[in-house]
N, C-alpha and C positions, 0 to 999 in steps of 0.2 A: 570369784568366777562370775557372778550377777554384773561389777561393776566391765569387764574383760566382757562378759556377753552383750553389754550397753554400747561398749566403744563398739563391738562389732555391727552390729544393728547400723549405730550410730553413721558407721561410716559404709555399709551398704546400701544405705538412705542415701545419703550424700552421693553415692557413686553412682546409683540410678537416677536423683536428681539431673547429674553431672551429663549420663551418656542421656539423657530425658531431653534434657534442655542442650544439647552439643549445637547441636544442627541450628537452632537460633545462630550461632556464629559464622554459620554458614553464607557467603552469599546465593541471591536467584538470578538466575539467570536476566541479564537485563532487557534482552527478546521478547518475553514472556508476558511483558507490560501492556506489548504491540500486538496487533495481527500479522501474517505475515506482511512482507511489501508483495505489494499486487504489480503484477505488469499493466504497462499502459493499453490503455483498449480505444481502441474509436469505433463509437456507435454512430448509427444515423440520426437523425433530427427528434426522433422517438425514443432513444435508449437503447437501440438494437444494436447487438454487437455485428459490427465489420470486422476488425482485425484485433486478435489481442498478441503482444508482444511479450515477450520473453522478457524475466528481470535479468538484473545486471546478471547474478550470477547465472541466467544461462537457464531459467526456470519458468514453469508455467501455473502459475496461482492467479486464482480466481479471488473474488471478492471473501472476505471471513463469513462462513455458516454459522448461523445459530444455532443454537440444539433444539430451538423447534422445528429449524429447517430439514435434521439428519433425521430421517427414519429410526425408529427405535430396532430394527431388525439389523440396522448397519452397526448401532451401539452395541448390541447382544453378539451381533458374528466376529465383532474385534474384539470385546474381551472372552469370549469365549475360547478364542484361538491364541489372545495374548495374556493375557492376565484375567481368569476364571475367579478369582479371588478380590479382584477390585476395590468392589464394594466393602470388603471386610479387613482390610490390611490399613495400616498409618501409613504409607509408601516404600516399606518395603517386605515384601512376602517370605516369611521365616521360613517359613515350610516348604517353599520352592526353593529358596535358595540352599535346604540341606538335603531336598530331593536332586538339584543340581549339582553339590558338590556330591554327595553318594554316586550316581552313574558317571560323575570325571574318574572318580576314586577308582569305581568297578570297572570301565572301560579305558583308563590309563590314556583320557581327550577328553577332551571338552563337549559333552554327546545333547546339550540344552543348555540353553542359557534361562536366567531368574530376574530379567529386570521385568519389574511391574512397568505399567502404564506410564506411573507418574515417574519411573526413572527414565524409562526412555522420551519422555516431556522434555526433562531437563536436558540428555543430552541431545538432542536433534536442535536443541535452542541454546545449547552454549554455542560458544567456541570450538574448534577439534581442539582436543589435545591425544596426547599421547595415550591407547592402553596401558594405563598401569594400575597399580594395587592403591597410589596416593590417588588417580582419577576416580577410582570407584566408591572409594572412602565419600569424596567431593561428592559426587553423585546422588549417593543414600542418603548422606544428611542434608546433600539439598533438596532432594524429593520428599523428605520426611517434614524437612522446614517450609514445603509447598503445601502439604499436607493437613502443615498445622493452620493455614490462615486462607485456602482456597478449598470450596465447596469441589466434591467429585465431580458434581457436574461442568464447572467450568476448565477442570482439568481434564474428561473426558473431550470434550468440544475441543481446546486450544488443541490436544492433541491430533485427531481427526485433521485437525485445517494443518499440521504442520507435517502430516503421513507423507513420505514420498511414494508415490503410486507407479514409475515406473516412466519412461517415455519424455520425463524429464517436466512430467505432473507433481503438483504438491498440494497436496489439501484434496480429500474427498469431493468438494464439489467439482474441480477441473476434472475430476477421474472420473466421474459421472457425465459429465457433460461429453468428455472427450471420447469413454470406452461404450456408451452406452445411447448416447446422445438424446439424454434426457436431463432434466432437472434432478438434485438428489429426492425432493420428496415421491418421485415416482417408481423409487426403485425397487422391484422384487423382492423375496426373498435369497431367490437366485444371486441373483445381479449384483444383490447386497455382501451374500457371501464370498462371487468372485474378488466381488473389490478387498475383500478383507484378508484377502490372502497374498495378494500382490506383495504388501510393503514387506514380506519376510526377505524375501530374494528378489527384487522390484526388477534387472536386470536380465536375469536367467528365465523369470516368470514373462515375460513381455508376453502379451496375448497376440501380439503381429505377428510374432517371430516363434514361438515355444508356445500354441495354445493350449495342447496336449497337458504340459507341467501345469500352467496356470488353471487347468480344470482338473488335474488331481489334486490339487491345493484346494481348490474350492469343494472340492468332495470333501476332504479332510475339513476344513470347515462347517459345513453340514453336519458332519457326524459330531465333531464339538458341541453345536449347538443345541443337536437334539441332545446329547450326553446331558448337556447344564441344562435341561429343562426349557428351553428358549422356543423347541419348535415343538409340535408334534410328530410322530410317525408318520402321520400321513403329510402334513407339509415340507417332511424330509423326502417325502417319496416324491409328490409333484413336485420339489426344488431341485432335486439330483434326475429327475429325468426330462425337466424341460430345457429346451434346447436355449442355448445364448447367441443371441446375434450380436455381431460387434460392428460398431458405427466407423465404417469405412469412407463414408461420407462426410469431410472436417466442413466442406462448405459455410457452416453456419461461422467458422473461423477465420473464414476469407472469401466474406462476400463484396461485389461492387469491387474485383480487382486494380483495374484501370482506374477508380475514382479514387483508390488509397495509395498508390505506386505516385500518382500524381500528385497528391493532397504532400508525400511524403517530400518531394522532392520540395515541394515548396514552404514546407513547415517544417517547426521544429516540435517533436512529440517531448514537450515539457513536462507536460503534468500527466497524472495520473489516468484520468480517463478523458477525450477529449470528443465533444457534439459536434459531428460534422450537420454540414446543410441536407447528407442525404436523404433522401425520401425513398427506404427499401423498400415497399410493394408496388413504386411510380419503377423504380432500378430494374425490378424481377418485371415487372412489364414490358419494359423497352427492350431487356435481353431475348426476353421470348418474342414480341415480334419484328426484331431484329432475325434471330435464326430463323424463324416462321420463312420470313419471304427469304432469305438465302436457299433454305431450302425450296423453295418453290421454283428456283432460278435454275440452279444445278443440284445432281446429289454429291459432287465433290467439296472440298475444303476447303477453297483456293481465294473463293471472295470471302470478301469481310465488310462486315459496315461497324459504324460508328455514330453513338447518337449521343445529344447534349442537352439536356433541359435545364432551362433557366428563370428562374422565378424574378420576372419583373422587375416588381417593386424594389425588394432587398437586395437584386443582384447574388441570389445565394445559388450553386448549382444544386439541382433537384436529383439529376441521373447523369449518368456518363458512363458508358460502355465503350471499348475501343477495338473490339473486336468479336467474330463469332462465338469464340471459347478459350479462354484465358489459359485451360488448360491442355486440351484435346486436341486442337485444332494446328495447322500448318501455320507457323508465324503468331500463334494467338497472343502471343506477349505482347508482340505490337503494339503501343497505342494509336488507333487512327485516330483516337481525338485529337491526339499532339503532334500527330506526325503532320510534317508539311506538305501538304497535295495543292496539287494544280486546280484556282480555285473558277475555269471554267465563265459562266454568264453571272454567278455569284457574286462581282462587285461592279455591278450595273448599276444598283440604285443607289452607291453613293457619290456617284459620276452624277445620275439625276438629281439627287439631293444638292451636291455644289452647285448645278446649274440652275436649280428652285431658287436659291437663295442668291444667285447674283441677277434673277429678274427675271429670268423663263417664267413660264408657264405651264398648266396641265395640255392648255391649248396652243402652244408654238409648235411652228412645222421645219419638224427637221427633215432635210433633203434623204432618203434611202435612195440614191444609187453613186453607179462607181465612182469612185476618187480615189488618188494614188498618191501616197505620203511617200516620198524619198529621203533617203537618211545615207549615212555612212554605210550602216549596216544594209543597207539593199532599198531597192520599192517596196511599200508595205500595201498591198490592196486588200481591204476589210471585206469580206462578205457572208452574206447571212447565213444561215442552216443550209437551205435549200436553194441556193445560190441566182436568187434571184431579187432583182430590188420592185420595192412598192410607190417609189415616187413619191412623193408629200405625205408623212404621214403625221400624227399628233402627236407630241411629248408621249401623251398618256399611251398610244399604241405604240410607240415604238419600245417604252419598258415592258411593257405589258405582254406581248408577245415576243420580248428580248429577238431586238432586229440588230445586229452585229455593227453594220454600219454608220445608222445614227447615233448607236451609242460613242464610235472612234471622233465621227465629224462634233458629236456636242464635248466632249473631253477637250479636243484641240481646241476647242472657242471658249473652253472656261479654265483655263490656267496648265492642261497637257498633262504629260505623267507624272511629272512635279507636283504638283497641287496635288493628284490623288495620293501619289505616293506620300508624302507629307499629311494628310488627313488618316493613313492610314497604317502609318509606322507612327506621328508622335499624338493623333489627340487617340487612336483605337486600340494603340498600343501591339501592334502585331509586330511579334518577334522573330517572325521567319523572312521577311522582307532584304533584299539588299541593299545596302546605305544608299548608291546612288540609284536614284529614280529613271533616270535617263537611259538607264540599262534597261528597261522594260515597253520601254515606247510607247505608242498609244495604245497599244495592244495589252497594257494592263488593266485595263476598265473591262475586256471583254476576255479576262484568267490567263495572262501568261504567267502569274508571280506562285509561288508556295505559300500557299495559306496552312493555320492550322483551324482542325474544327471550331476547338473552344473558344480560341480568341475571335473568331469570325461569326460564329452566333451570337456571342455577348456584344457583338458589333451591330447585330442585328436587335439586340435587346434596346440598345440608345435610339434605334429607329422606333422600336415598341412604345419607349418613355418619353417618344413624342421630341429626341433632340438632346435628351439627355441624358450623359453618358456615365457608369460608374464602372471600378471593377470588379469584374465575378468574383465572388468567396467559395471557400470550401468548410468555413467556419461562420457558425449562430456569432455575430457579434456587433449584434442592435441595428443601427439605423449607420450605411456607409455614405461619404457624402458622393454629391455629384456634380457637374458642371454642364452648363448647357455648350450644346455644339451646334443646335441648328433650331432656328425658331420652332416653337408648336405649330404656327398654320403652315409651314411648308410642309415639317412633317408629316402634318393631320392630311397631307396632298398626297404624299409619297404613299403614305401604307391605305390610301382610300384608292390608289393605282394597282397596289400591289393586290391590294382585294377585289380586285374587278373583274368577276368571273367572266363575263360578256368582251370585256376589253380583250381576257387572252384567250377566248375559245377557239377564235383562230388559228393559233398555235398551239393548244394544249388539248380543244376540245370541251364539251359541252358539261362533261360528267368527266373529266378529269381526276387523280388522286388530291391535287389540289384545290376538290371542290369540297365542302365539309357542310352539314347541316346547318353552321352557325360561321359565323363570317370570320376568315384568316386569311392575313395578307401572308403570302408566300410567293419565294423565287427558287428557280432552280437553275442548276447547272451543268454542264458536260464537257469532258477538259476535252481537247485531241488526244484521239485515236481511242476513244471511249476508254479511257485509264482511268478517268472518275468520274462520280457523279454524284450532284448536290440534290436535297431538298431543305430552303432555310424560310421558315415563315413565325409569323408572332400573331399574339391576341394582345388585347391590355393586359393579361395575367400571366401569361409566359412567351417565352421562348424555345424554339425547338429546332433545333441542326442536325440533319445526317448528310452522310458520307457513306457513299460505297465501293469497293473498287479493289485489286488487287494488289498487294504489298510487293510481290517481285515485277508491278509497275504493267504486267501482261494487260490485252486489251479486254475487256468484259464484251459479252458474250454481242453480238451484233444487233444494236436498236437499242440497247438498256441505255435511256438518258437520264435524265437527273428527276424527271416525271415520272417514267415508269422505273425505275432501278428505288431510287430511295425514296419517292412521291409515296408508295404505298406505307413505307414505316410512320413515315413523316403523319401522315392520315392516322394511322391505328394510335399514334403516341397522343397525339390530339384531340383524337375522339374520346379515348382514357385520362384526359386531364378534365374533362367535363362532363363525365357522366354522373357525378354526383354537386354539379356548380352551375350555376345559371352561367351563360356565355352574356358578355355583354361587348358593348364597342366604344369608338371614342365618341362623346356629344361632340359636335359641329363649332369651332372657336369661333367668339366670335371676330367679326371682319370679314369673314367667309362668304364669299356671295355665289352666286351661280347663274348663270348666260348663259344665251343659249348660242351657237356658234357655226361656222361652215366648217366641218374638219377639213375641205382639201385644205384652202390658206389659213384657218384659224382664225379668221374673224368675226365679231360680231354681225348676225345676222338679225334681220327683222319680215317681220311677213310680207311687207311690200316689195322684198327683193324677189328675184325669179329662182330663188333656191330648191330646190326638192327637198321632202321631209327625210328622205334616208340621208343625205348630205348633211343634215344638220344633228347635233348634237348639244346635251345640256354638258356643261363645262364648268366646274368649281375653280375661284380668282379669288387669291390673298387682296383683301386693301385696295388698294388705287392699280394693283398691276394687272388692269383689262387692255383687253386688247380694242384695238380701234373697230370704227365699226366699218362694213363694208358698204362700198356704194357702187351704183349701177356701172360705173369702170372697170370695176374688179369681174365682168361677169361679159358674157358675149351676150349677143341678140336672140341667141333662142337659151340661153340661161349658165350657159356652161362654165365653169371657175376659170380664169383665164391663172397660168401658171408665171412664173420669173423665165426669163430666158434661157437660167442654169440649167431645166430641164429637159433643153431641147432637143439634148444628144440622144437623153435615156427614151424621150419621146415615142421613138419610131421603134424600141425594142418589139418581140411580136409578145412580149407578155405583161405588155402595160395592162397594169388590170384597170383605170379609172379612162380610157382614152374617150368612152361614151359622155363620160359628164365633165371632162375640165377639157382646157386647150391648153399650146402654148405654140406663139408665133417665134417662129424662127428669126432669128438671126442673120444679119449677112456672113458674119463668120460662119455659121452652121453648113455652109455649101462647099466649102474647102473639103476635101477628100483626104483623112487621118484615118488612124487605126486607135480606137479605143481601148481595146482590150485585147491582147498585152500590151502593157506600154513597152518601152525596150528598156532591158534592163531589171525585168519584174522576175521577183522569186517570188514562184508557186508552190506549196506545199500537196500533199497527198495527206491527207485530213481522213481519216474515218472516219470521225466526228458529223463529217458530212456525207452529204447524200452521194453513192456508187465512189465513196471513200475520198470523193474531191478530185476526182481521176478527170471527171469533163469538165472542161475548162470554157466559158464561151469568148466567141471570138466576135467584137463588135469595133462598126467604124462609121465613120459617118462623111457626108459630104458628098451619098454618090448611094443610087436606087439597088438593093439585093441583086437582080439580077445582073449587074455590072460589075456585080465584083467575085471575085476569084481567091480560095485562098489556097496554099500552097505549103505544105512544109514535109522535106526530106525524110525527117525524123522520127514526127507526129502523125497519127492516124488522125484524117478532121470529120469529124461525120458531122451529116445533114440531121434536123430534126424539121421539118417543113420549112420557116423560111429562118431556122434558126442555126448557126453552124457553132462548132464546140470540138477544141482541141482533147484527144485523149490524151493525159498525161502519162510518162513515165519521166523517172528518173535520170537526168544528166542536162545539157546544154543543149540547145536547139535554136535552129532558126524558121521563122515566120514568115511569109510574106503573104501580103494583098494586093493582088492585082487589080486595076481599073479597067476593066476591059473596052471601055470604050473609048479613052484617051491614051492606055497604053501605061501611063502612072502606076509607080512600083514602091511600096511602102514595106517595108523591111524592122523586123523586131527581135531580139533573143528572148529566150524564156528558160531560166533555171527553173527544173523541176526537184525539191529533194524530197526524202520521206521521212516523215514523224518518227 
């Protein structure tokens, strides 16, 4: 019997050995190693999350929590709810699982299930397989084999991070962020217990959808946890009667919309979490005083602006908004940044620029007044805002106050639409452009073409860099190169133009939106029929572009130009990129010199000439390209600028505004009796853009004193304006004429009128 009682021993030794050590043969889960995989997230230039993406399979996890990270209140309300025993079991709970078979036994179902923590570790981290009796076997002695070689605490943690929370959330921290919109170490006791109740029924419990169930789960939670000692009474009392608000606000998930739709389109989201160039408190700035002034405009939905900051140096973009509200708003998906709008007076100064650099000057005098370019497509007659010409004016003032005409007449003298359109589809890279250039005519220097924002302020950024051009990034990635496109001292001309508060107060005014405490060269713009409108200016440290205007193409409200429509965002984005930065400018290159000049012809002047001190102006000159100097020829007997011949038509207008201090002698051609304005043949447009919508038209001729002449048209209303006359425009075909009344002479012209 002794030796019969030894084999028995013997071999129940061996047989608990045997079911002791089983689970060694077990494998673990090979998951288990890893954290979850995290979706890609793209942050701003700081680490702040923009956009986080969903993993392959269709999931939302956050980065792995520590267990210093998890509140110790979220540890106690999940095993209190799941496994109360935890701490005191090998990984699997005897005593649940014959409390669970006893109520299937007594209630003839399944009425509680008994996996411990650490079994439901394993299975949420294999494989699926099948419910069966051989899976659960798997199960228990791989949780037991987890057991033996992993601390509770890291198997409380892996767990937590791999909970489904419901909403297609995984891991405590996304369900914190996402239900509560907080960090997990902030979380209540409350909050804590909500979240512990979700992963039972993650589906049915959805707090969006079934809040009622997900708050009698979290009562039932409480009550657990006061049960296992975890709370007090009384913190059971404040936890079940404080109220839950739930973060209906994802924003912090998807902010800077337009700068990640875009970023996407252009990248590819590889890795894991990827640094964009944004800069979120410059972003949340521009948004708010973008809607600021929308709302100050209208209180409907209908405009929209668009704003693009550009950090110099790196070419990296800082913000980029492309609409009021990405989500609320009528059209807000829109991008105006990308979309192609009519870029208005906005590519004026690369028209200047070409002409700087083939030997202009700040001080060359370009002709403002009428001229009539003919083409296939019809007569093209350029004219200004307020449809009047200035006669001689300087490089510098005819940018500077963007005068429509001298900018068409300097284009045609420095290579035409060609050349621009070529500087501005292959070295600025603009991809809304049509291949052929000659489809836009001269009338592309002063916005007949589709620009987009971004590419047109990073266009504006090469003028910043002094000539040198690179392309915008949306990604941190070192130093990108660049290439020169225009010397630094024409440059250092162009944006010492574009900064010249005094140059454009005549057109803009004295205290303009583009005047700023610290020096910014800016231009703006305004397409026809007020459909848009620009404000684009730079410092040495950035770049800044808006756009404002309506997406179903409607006119914006009457007067809004590219000064006062986007001049004001353009101002507030500016004044916020240097409130905490010294403003600086560019140093003077050298070769840079300065003369002093006559702006009517642009010549140097000296004090022994009979020039008047308002005539004369100081004038910055790259190198050897000064201009000659003037001598007692150039001027009449009591001082007056004597002009070219070309001006002799515009001469006798009644709104020559210099007629007191220059001359110009007539021509013998100048006596012939012609009709200026219309030529025959000329298409007129209806312009809102311009002043009483571009409706008066003036009517000029020469050869023959006002009062001798007569004009006449069937169709057209002519009215008087003292000695000035002015066809009222409508729409269709019409005829002209001017009578000579004193020789009887009959001059005859058509004029197509269409509307924008």
């Amino acid at each position: 019997m002794k030796k019969a009682g030894k084999w028995i021993g013997v071999t129940l030794l061996c047989g608990g050995m045997f079911l002791y050590l089983i689970p060694l043969f077990f494998p673990l889960p090979e998951d288990l190693d890893n954290p979850p995989e995290q979706g890609a997230v793209l942050t701003d230039r700081n680490g702040t999350p923009l956009r986080r993406f969903l993993t392959e399979d269709g999931l939302r996890i956050d980065a792995f929590a520590t267990l210093e990270e998890i509140p110790e209140h979220l540890l106690q309300a999940t095993i209190a709810v799941e496994d109360q025993r935890f701490y005191h079991h090998l990984g699997v709970d005897y005593i649940g699982t014959c409390r669970a078979l006893r109520d299937s036994i007594k209630n003839r179902r399944m009425v509680s299930g008994a996996s411990t923590i650490t079994q439901q570790l394993v299975k949420i981290s294999s494989p699926q397989r099948s419910r069966s009796l051989a899976t659960k076997v798997i199960e228990i002695n791989s949780a037991r084999k987890l057991e033996f070689f992993t601390s509770k605490e890291k198997i409380l943690t892996a767990y937590l991070n791999r909970l489904p929370y419901g909403n297609q959330l995984t891991g405590c921290r996304s369900a914190a962020r996402r239900y509560f919109g907080k960090p997990l170490s902030d979380l209540s006791i409350a909050e804590a217990a909500f979240l512990a109740g979700l992963p039972n029924r993650p589906s049915y419990l959805n707090p969006y959808r079934n809040f009622k169930a997900a708050q009698k789960r979290q009562h039932f939670v409480l009550k657990r946890m006061r049960e296992e000692g975890f709370i007090s009474a009384n913190q059971y009392s404040v936890a079940i009667h404080s109220g839950l608000v739930l973060n209906t606000d994802h924003s912090g998930e998807f902010e800077a919309p337009h700068f990640v739709e875009l970023f996407l389109r252009q990248h590819d989201k590889t890795s894991k979490q990827v640094v964009t160039t944004l800069d979120l408190p410059l972003q949340q700035l521009v948004e708010r005083a973008a809607t600021s002034r929308l709302e100050k405009i209208e209180s409907g939905e209908t405009i929209h602006a668009a704003v693009v900051v550009i950090d110099n140096p790196t070419g990296e973009v800082l913000a980029l908004t492309g609409s009021r509200d990405f989500f609320n708003s009528e059209a807000g998906q829109i991008n105006g940044a990308w979309e192609p709008r009519s870029a208005g007076s906005t590519l004026k100064p690369f028209t200047y620029l070409m002409a700087l650099e083939k030997g202009y000057t700040a001080a060359s005098i370009l002709a403002d007044i009428p001229v009539e370019y003919v083409s296939a497509a019809g007569a093209f007659q350029p004219v200004n805002f307020d449809r009047t010409f200035q006669g001689p004016v300087t490089f510098r003032r005819a940018l500077a106050t963007s005068l429509n005409v001298p900018a068409v007449r300097l284009l045609q003298k420095v290579g035409g639409p060609r050349a621009l359109h070529s500087l501005l589809q292959d070295d600025f890279a603009f991809s809304s452009l049509q291949e052929n250039g000659d489809i836009y005519g001269l009338g592309l220097t002063i916005g007949n073409a589709e620009v987009r924002l971004l590419e047109l302020t990073n266009a504006y950024a090469c003028l910043a860099r002094l000539g040198k051009w690179k392309p915008c990034t949306f990604i941190q990635q070192g130093t990108i190169p660049d290439h020169t496109l225009f010397s630094r001292e024409n440059s250092w001309i162009l944006a010492d133009i574009l900064s010249d508060n005094d140059a454009r107060a005549p057109a803009f005014g004295v205290q303009s939106p583009l005047r700023l405490p610290f020096r910014v060269a800016a231009k703006t713009g305004t397409s026809t029929d007020f459909r848009d409108c620009w404000t684009l200016g730079f410092t040495p440290a950035y770049t800044v572009g808006v756009w404002m205007g309506k997406f179903d193409n409607d006119p914006l409200p009457e007067g809004l130009t590219g000064a006062l429509g986007a001049g004001p965002i353009f101002h507030e984005v500016m004044s916020y990129l240097y409130q905490e930065q010294e403003p600086s400018w560019y140093p003077k290159p050298d070769g840079i010199q300065k003369h002093k000049i006559d702006q009517i012809n642009g010549l140097l002047v000296s004090d022994e000439l009979p020039v008047k001190p308002k005539r004369m102006v100081e004038e910055y000159f790259v190198g050897s390209q000064i201009p000659a100097s003037a001598k007692p020829e150039n001027y009449t007997s009591d001082g007056k600028t004597l002009l070219q011949p070309d001006y002799a038509i515009w001469w006798d207008t009644p709104l020559n505004p210099i007629k007191n201090v220059a001359f110009v002698k007539p021509s013998e051609n100048d006596h012939r009796f012609e009709v200026l304005s219309p030529k025959d043949g000329t298409v007129a447009y209806l312009d809102p853009d311009l002043p009483a919508g571009g409706q008066r038209f003036p009517l000029r001729f020469a050869g023959a004193h006002g009062s001798d002449v007569q004009w006449v048209s069937e169709s057209l209303q002519i009215e008087k304006r003292g000695n000035a006359h002015f066809l009222l425009l409508e729409p269709g075909t019409h005829l002209v004429e001017a009578i000579h009344t004193a020789s009887g002479e009959t001059k005859k012209c058509r004029i197509t009128v269409e509307s924008l």
